[in-house]
VOPAGU-2260 file (C-alpha; in pm, 1 decimal, decimal comma):
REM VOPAGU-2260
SITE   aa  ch    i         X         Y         Z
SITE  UNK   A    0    1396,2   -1981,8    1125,3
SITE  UNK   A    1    1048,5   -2064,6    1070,6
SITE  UNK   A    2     746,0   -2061,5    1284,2
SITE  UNK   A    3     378,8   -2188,8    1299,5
SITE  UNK   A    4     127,5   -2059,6    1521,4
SITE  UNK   A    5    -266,3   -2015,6    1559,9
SITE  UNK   A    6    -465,2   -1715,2    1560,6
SITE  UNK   A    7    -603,3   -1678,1    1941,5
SITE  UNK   A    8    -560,7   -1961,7    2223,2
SITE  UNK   A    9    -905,4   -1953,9    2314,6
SITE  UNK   A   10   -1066,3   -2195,2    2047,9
SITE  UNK   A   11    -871,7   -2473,7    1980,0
SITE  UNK   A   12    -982,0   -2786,5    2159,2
SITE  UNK   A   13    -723,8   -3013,9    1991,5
SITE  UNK   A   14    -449,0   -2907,0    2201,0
SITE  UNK   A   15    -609,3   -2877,6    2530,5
SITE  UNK   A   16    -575,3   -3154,6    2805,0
SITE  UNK   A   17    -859,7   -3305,7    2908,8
SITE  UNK   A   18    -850,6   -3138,3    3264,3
SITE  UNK   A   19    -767,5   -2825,5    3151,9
SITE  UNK   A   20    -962,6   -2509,3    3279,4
SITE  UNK   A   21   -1028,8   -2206,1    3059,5
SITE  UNK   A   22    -762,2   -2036,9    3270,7
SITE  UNK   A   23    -467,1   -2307,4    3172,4
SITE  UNK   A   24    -536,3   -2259,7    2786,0
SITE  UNK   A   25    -288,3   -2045,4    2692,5
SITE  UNK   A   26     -44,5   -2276,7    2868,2
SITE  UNK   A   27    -165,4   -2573,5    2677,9
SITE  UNK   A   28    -133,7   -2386,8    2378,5
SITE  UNK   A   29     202,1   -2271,5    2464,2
SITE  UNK   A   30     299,5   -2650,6    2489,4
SITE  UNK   A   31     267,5   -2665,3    2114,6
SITE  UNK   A   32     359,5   -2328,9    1927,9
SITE  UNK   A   33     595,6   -2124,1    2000,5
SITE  UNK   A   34     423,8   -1772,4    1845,4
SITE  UNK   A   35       6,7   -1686,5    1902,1
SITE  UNK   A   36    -173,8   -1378,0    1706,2
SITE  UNK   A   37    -302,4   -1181,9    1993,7
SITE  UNK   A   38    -649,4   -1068,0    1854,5
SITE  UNK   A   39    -836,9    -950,6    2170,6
SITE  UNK   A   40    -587,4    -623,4    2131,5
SITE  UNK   A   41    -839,7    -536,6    1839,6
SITE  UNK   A   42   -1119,7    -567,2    2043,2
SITE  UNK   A   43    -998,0    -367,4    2332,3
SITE  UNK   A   44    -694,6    -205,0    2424,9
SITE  UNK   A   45    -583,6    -442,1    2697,8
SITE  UNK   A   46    -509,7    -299,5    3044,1
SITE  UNK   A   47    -159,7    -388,7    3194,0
SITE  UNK   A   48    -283,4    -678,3    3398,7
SITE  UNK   A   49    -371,3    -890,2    3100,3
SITE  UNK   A   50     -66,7    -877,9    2924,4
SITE  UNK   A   51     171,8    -936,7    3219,9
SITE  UNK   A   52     -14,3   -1259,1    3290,5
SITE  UNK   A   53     -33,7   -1374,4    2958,5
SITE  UNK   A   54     366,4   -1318,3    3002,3
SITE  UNK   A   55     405,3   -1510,7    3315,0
SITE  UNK   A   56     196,4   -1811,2    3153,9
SITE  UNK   A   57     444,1   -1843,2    2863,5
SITE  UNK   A   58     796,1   -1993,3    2803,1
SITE  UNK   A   59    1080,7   -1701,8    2793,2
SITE  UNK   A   60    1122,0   -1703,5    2427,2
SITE  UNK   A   61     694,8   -1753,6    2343,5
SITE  UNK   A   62     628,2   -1471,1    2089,4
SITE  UNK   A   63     328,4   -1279,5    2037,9
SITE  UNK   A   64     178,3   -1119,1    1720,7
SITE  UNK   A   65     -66,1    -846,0    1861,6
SITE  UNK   A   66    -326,8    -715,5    1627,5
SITE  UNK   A   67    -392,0    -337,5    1632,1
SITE  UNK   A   68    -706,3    -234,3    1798,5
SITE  UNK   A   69    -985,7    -111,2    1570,7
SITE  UNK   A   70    -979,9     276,9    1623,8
SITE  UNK   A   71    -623,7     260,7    1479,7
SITE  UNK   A   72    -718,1      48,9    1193,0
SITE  UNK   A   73   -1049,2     244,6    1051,4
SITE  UNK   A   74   -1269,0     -69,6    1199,5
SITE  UNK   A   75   -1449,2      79,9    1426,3
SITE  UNK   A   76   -1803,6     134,0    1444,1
SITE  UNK   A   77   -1904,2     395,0    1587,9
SITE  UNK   A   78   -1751,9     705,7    1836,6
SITE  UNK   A   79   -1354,9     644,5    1938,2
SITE  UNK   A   80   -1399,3     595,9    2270,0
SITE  UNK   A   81   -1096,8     791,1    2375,2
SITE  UNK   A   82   -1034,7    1170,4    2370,7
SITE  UNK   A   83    -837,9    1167,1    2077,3
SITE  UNK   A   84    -621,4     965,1    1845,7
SITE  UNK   A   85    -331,2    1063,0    2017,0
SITE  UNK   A   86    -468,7     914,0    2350,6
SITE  UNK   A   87    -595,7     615,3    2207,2
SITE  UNK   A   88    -232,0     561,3    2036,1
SITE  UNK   A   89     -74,0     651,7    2371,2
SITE  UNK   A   90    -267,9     399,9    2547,5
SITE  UNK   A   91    -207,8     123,3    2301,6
SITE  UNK   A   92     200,9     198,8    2331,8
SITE  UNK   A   93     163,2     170,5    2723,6
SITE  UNK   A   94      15,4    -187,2    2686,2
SITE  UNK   A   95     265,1    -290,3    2451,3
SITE  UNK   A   96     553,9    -184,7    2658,3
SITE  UNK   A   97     560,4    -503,3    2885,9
SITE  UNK   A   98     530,3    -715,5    2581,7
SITE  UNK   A   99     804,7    -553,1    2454,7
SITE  UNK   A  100    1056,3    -544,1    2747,7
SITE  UNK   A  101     998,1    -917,8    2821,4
SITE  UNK   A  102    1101,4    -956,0    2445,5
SITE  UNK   A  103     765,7   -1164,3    2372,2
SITE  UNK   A  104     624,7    -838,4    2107,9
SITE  UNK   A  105     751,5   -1012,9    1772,5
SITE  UNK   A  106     517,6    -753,7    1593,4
SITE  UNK   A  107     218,4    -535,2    1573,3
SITE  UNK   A  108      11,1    -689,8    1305,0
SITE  UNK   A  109    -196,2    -350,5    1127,1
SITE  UNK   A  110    -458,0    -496,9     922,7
SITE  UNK   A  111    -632,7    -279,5     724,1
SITE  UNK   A  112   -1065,7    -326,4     641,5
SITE  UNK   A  113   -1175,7    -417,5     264,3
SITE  UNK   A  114   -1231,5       6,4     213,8
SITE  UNK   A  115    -883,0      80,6     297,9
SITE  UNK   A  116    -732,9     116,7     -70,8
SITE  UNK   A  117    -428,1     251,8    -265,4
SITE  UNK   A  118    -455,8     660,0    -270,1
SITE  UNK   A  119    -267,3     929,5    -127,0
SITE  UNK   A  120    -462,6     991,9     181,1
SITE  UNK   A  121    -420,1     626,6     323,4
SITE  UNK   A  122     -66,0     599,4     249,7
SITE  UNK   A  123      -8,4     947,6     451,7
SITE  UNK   A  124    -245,5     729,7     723,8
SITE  UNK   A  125      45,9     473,6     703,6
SITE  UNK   A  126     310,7     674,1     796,4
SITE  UNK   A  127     115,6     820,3    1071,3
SITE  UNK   A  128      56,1     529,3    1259,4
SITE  UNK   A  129     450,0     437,1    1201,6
SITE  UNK   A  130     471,8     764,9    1393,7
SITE  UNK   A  131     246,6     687,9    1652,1
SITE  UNK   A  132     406,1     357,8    1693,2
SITE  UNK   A  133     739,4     441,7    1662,9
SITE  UNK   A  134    1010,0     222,8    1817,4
SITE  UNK   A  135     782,7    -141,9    1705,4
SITE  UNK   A  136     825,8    -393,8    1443,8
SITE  UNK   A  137     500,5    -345,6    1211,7
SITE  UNK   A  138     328,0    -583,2     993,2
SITE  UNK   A  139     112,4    -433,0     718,2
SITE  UNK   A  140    -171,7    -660,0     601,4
SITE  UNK   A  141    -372,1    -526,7     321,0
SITE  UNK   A  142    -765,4    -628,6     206,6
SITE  UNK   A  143    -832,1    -382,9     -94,4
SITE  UNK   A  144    -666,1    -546,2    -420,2
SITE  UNK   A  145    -604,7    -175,7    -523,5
SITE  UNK   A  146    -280,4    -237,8    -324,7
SITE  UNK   A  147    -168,9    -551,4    -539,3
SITE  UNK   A  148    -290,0    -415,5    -865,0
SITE  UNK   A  149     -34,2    -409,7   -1179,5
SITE  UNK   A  150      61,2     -49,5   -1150,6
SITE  UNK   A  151     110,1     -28,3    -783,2
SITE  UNK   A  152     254,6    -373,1    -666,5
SITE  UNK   A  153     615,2    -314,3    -727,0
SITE  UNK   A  154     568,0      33,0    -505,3
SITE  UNK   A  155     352,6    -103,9    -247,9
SITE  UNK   A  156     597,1    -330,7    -178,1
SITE  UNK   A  157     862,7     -72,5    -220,6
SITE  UNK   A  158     727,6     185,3     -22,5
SITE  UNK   A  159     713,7     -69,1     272,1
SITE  UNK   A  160    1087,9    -152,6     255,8
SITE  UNK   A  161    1167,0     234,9     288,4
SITE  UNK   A  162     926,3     273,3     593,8
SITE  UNK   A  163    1103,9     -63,0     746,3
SITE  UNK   A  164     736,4    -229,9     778,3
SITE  UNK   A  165     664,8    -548,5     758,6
SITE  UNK   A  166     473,7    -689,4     430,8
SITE  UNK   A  167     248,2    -957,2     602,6
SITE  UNK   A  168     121,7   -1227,7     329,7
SITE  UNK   A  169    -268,5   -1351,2     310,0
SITE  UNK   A  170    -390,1   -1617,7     157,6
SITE  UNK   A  171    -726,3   -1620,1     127,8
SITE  UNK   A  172   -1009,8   -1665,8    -126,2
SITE  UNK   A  173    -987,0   -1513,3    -458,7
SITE  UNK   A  174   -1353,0   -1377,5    -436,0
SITE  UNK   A  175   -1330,7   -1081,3    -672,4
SITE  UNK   A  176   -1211,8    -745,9    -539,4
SITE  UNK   A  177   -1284,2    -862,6    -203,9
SITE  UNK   A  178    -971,0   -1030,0    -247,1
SITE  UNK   A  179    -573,8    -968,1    -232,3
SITE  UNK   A  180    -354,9   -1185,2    -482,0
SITE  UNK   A  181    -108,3   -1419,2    -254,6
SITE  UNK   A  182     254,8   -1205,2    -260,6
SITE  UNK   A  183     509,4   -1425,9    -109,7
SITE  UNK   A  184     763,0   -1132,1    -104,9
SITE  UNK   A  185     940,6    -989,6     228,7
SITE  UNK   A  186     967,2    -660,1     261,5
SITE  UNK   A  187    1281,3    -687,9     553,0
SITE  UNK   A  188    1522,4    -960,7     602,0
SITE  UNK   A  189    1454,6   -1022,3     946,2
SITE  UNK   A  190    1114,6   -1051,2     954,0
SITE  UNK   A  191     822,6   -1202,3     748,1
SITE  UNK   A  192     478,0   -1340,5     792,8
SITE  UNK   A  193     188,3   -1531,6     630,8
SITE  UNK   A  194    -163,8   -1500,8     753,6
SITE  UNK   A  195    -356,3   -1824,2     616,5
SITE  UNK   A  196    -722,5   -1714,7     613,0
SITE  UNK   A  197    -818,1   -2011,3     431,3
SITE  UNK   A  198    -978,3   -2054,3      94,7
SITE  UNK   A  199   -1376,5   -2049,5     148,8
SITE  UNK   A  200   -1488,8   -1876,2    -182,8
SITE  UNK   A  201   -1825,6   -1892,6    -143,2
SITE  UNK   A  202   -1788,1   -1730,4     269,6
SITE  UNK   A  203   -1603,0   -1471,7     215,0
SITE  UNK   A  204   -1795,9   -1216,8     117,9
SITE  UNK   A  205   -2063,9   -1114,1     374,9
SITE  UNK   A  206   -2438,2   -1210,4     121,5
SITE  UNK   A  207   -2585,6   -1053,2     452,5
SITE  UNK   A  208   -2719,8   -1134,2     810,8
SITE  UNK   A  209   -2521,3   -1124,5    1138,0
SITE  UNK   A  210   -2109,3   -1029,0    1136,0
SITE  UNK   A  211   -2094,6   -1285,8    1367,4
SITE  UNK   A  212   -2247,3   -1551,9    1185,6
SITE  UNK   A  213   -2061,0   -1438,4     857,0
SITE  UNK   A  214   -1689,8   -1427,2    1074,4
SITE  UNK   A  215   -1778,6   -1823,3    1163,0
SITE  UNK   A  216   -1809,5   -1879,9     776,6
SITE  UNK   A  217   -1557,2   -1644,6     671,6
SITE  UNK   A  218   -1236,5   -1863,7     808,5
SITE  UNK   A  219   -1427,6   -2213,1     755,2
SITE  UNK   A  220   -1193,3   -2428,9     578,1
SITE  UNK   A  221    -909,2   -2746,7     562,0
SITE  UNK   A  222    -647,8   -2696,2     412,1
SITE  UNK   A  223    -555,6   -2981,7     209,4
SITE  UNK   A  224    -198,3   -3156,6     156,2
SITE  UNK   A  225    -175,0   -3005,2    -168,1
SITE  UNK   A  226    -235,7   -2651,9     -71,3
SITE  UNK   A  227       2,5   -2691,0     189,4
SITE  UNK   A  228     257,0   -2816,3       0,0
SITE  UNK   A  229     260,2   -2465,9    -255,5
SITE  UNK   A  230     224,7   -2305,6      75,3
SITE  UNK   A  231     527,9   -2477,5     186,8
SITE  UNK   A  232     721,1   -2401,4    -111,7
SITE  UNK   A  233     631,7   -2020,9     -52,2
SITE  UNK   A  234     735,5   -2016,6     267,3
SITE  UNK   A  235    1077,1   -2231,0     180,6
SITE  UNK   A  236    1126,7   -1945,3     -52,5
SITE  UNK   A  237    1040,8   -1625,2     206,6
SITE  UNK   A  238    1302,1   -1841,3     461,0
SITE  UNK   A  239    1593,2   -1720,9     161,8
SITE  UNK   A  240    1463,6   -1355,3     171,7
SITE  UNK   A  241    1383,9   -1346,0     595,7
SITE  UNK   A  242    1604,6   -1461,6     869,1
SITE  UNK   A  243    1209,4   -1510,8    1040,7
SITE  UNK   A  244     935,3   -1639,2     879,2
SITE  UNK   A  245     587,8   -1662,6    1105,5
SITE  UNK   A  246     332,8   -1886,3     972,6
SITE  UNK   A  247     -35,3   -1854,5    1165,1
SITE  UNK   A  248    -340,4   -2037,2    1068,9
SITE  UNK   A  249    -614,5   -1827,3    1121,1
SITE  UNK   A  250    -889,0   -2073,7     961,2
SITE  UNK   A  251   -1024,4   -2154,9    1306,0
SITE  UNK   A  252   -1396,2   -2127,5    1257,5
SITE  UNK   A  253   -1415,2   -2503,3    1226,3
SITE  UNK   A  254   -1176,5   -2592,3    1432,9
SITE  UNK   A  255    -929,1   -2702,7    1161,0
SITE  UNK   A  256    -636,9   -2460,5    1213,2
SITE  UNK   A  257    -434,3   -2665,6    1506,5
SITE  UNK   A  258    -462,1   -2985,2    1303,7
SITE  UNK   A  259    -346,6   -2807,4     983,7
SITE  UNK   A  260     -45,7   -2645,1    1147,5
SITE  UNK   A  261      46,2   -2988,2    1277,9
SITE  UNK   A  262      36,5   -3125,6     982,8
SITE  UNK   A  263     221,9   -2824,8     792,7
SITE  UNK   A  264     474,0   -2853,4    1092,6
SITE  UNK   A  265     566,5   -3199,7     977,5
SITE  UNK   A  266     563,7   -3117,4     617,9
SITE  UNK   A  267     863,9   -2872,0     720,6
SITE  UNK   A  268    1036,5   -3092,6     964,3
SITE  UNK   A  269     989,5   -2860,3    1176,0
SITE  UNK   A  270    1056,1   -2867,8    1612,6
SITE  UNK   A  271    1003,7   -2630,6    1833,6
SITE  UNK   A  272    1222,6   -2575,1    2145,5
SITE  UNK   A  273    1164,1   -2402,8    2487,5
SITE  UNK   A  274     764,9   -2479,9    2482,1
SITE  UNK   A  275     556,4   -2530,1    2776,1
SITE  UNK   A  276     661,3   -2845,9    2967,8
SITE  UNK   A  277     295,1   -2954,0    2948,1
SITE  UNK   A  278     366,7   -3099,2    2619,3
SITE  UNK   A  279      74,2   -3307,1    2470,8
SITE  UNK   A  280     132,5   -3675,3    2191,7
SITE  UNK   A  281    -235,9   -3605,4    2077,9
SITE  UNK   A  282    -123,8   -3553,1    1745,8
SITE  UNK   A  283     119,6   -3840,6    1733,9
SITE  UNK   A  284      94,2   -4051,5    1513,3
SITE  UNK   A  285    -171,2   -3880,6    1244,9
């Protein structure tokens, strides 16, 4: 089975009705794809009361992919605000636990920052957040080419099969080291993901100024009917390895992403069942 989602609900005009109110967006959304990447868990460890409403406003079998918050990552800026790791780990479990019971969890994406690269140290930091987060399906997304590089591909990849983690696939500009080749391998046969970042060469490395303003650039980008096509052919190919295959757009910055997952969804032939009722023909048509 494959899947297309966005990252994030919030900024994707395209598939909002026209009365909609901030508040009904993730419905709208949830009228179109049937799997989000839940990003504001990197931000903030979400108390309880978000994620049980953002279960009551989906279908039964809506999935989300929730992004590890910060501290666990090595993001963070800064003190951990939290006692410990331990407590900060704890807390994050707690949140996920509704997710999880109302079977909507379909992973915990851990994406590791550009620094994070292929030594000793950081793969011991691997296993201990597997510890810590025992009991969930993981997604590993690496940024340091280190990872990829000739004499460590075939064990990266390896060494994620014998932890049971998920190898999550980026594609994304080949800027120099800044940059991780694109890997269509699965790493379990359950489970597999792509991440499409886009392919803005010149954005994606920060030349300085705001992180905001370089985030906006970062992930501006259309994909165009030829890239998707070798996409498609990737992900035709990760459907023989995975019994799942999520696909999320997460060039949003322009506002391209919903249109190029429509359009990706009818390069596949693709329907979804059991959205929201609130279905929109916007797209029809295009």
């Amino acid at each position: 089975m494959i899947e297309i989602g966005l990252t994030g609900w919030g900024d994707h005009p395209d598939v909002y009705a026209p009365s909609s109110t901030a508040k009904e967006k993730l419905m709208d959304y949830s009228s179109h794809f049937p799997i989000v990447e839940l990003d504001a868990t990197f931000y903030a460890i979400q108390p309880e009361r978000n994620i049980r409403k953002w279960i009551r406003e989906t279908p039964d079998h809506f999935g989300f992919i929730v992004k590890a918050y910060q501290g666990m990552t090595g993001h963070l800026r800064g003190e951990l605000p939290y006692e410990s790791k331990e407590e900060m780990f704890e807390l994050f479990r707690l949140s996920m636990e509704p997710l999880q019971e109302a079977d909507k969890l379909s992973l915990i994406l851990v994406q590791f920052p550009p620094w994070f690269d292929c030594v000793k140290e950081n793969v011991d930091e691997i296993r201990y957040i597997c510890k810590r987060l025992e009991g969930f399906d993981i997604g590993i997304e690496f940024r340091h080419q280190s990872w990829y590089a000739e004499e460590f591909r075939e064990k990266t990849l390896q060494f994620l099969r014998e932890n049971n983690l998920i190898h999550v696939i980026a594609d994304e500009p080949q800027a120099g080291t800044g940059s991780v080749p694109f890997i269509p391998s699965a790493t379990r046969s359950d489970k597999a993901v792509i991440r499409l970042h886009g392919r803005n060469v010149a954005g994606w490395q920060n030349p300085g100024g705001s992180r905001e303003h370089w985030r906006k650039v970062r992930y501006l980008y259309d994909y165009t009917d030829r890239e998707l096509q070798g996409i498609q052919t990737a992900v035709e190919e990760l459907a023989q390895q995975s019994e799942y295959v999520a696909v999320i757009f997460n060039n949003n910055s322009g506002g391209h992403a919903a249109e190029n997952a429509k359009r990706f969804q009818k390069m596949l032939q693709l329907s979804f069942d059991d959205l929201a009722p609130k279905q929109l023909d916007i797209f029809e048509g295009e």
